[in-house]
C-alpha positions as CSV (number, residue, x, y, z in Angstrom):
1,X,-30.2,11.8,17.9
2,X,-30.3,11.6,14.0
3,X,-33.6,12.7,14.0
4,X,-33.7,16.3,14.7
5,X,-33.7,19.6,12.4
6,X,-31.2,21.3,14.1
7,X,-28.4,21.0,15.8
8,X,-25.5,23.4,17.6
9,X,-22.1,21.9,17.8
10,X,-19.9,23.4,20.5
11,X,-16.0,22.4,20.1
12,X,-14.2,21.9,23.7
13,X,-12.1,24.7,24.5
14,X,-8.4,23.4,25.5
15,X,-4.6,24.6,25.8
16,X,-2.3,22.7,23.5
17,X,-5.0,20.7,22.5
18,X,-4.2,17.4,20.6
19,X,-7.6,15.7,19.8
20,X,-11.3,17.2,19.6
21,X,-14.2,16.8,21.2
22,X,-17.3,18.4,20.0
23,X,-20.9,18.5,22.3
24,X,-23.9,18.1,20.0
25,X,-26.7,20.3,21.9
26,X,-30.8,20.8,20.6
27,X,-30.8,24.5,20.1
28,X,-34.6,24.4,21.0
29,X,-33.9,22.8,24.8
30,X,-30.6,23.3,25.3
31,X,-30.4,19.9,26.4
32,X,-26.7,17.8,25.0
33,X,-28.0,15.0,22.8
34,X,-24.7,13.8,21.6
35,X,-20.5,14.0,21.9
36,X,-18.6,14.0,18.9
37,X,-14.7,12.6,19.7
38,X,-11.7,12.3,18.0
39,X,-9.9,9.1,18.6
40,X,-5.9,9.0,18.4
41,X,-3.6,6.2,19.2
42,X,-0.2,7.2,20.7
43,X,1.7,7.4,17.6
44,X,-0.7,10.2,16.2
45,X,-1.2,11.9,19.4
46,X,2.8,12.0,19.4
47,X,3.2,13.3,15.4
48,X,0.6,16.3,16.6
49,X,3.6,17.6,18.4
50,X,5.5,18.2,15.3
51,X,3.2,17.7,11.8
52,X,0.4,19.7,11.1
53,X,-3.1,18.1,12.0
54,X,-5.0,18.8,8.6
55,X,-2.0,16.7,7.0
56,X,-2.4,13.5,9.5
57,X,-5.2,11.0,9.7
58,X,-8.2,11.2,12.4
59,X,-11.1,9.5,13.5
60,X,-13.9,11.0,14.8
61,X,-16.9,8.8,16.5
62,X,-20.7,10.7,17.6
63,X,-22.1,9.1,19.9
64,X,-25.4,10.2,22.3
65,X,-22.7,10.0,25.6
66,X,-19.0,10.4,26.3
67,X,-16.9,6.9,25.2
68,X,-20.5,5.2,24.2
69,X,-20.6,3.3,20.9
70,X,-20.5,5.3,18.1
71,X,-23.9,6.6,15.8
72,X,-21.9,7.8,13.1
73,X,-17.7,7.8,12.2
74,X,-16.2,10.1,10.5
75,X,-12.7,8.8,8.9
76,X,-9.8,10.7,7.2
77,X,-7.0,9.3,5.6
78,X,-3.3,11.2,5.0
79,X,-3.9,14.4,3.0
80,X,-1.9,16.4,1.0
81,X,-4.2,18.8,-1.4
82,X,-7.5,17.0,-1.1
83,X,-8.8,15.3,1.6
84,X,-12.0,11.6,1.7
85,X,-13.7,11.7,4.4
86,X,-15.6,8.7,4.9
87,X,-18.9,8.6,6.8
88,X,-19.8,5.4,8.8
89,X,-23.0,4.3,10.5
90,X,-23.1,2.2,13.4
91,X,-22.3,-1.0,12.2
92,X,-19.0,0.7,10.2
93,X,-20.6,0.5,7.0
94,X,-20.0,2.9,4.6
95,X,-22.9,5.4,4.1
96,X,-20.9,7.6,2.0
97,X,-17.8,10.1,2.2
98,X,-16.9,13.4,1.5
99,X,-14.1,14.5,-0.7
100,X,-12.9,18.1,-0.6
101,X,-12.3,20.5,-3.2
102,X,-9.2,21.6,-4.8
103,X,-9.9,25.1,-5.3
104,X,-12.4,27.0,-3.6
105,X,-12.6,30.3,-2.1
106,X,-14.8,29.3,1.1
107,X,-13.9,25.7,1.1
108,X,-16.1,22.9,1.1
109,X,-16.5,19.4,-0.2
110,X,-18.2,17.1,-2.9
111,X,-20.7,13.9,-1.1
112,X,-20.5,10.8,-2.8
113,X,-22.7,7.9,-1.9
114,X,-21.5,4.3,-1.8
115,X,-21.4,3.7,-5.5
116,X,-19.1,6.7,-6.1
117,X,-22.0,8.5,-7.5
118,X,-21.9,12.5,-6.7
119,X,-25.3,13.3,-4.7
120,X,-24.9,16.4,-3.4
121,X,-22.0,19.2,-2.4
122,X,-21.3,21.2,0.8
123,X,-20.6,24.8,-0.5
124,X,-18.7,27.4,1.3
125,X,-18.6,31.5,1.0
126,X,-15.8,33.5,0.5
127,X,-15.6,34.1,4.0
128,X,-15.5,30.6,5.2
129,X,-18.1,31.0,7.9
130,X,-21.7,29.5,5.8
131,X,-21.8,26.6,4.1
132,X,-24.7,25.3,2.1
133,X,-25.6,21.5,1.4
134,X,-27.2,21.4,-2.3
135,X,-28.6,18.2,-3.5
136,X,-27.6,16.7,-7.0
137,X,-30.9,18.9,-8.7
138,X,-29.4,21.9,-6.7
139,X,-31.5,22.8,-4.2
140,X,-30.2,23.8,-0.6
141,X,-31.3,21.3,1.6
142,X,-29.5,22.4,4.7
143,X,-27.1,24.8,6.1
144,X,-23.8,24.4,8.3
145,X,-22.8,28.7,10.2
146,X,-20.4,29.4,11.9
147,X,-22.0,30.8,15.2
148,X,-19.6,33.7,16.8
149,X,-18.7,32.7,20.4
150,X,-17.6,36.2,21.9
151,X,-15.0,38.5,21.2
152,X,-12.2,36.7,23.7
153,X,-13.5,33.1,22.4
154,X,-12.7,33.7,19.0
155,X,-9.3,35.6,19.9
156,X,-7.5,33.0,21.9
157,X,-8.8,29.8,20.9
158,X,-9.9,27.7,17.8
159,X,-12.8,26.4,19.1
160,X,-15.5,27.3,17.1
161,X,-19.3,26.8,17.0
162,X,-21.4,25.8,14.4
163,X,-25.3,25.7,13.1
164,X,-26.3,23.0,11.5
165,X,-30.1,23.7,10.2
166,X,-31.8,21.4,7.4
167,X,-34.4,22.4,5.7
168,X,-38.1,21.5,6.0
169,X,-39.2,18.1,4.1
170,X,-35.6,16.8,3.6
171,X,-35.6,13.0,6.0
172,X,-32.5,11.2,6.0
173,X,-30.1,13.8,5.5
174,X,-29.6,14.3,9.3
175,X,-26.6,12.3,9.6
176,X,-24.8,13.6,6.9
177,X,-25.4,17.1,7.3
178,X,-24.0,16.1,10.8
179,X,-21.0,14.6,10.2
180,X,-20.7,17.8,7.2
181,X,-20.4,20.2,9.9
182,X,-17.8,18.3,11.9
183,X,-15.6,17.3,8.5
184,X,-15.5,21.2,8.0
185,X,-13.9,22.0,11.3
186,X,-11.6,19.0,10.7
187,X,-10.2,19.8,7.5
188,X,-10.6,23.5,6.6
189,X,-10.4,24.6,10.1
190,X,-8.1,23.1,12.5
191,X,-4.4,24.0,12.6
């Protein structure tokens, strides 16, 4: 699944939704290579009801089927202004995180690797809908767009789709750019 260039992430639709799940489709075939789910205990399921999401803590685990162990985990902590978001690999070692930024107009998020060395940062535009991923020598190495989903879509829900494209040469990045385009729906995003 980590393999790939591209990838289209399509977020479930649902009414009073408390958790998210995300499918992880190959733009080329169509075909769903992966499921992307938040997992909630109780307790958090329950504070949904009354505190904003983007404040509380969430897991999310992608996996190639529904409930089946998980590729990659993203993890977020309580936030207040700025939000880590730790990135996981299969065996729940830390393969970096992501920590947002303070002030920016389109959003986005600074990438750390395990060291707590700065390696590259997701960049957003003003309007919120591109980001870029820029390597530590500044050049683009992938893209996360928002894909429009039709006129009553984008009206009545908050699911949204997203692009993720990286570029041509770049190996290894797959996972992060991955779990780049899900960590912007989950913080910047969701309400």
């Amino acid at each position: 699944m980590l393999d790939k260039s591209n990838y289209l992430v399509k977020e479930h639709v649902g009414v009073l939704k408390l958790s998210g799940t995300y499918d992880i489709i190959d733009p080329e075939t169509q075909a769903q290579i992966g499921v992307a789910q938040e997992r909630l205990g109780f307790l958090l399921h329950a504070l949904r009801l009354v505190i904003d999401k983007r404040i509380l803590p969430t897991t999310v685990a992608i996996a190639e089927q529904v409930d089946g162990p998980a590729v990659l985990t993203i993890k977020r902590g309580f936030t207040l202004l700025r939000s880590r978001i730790d990135i996981l690999d299969r065996s729940g070692q830390a393969i970096g995180y992501f920590k947002s930024k303070l002030f920016s107009l389109g959003g986005g998020f600074y990438v750390y690797d395990t060291r707590d060395q700065l390696v590259a940062e997701v960049k957003g535009e003003w309007k919120g809908w591109n980001f870029k991923f820029i390597d530590a020598n500044g050049r683009e190495i992938g893209t996360v767009s928002k894909k429009w989903a039709g006129f009553g879509k984008e009206l009545f829900t908050s699911a949204d789709n997203y692009m993720i494209a990286i570029a041509e040469g770049v190996k290894g990045q797959a996972g992060l750019l991955l779990a780049a385009g899900l960590a912007i729906d989950i913080v910047f995003k969701e309400g």
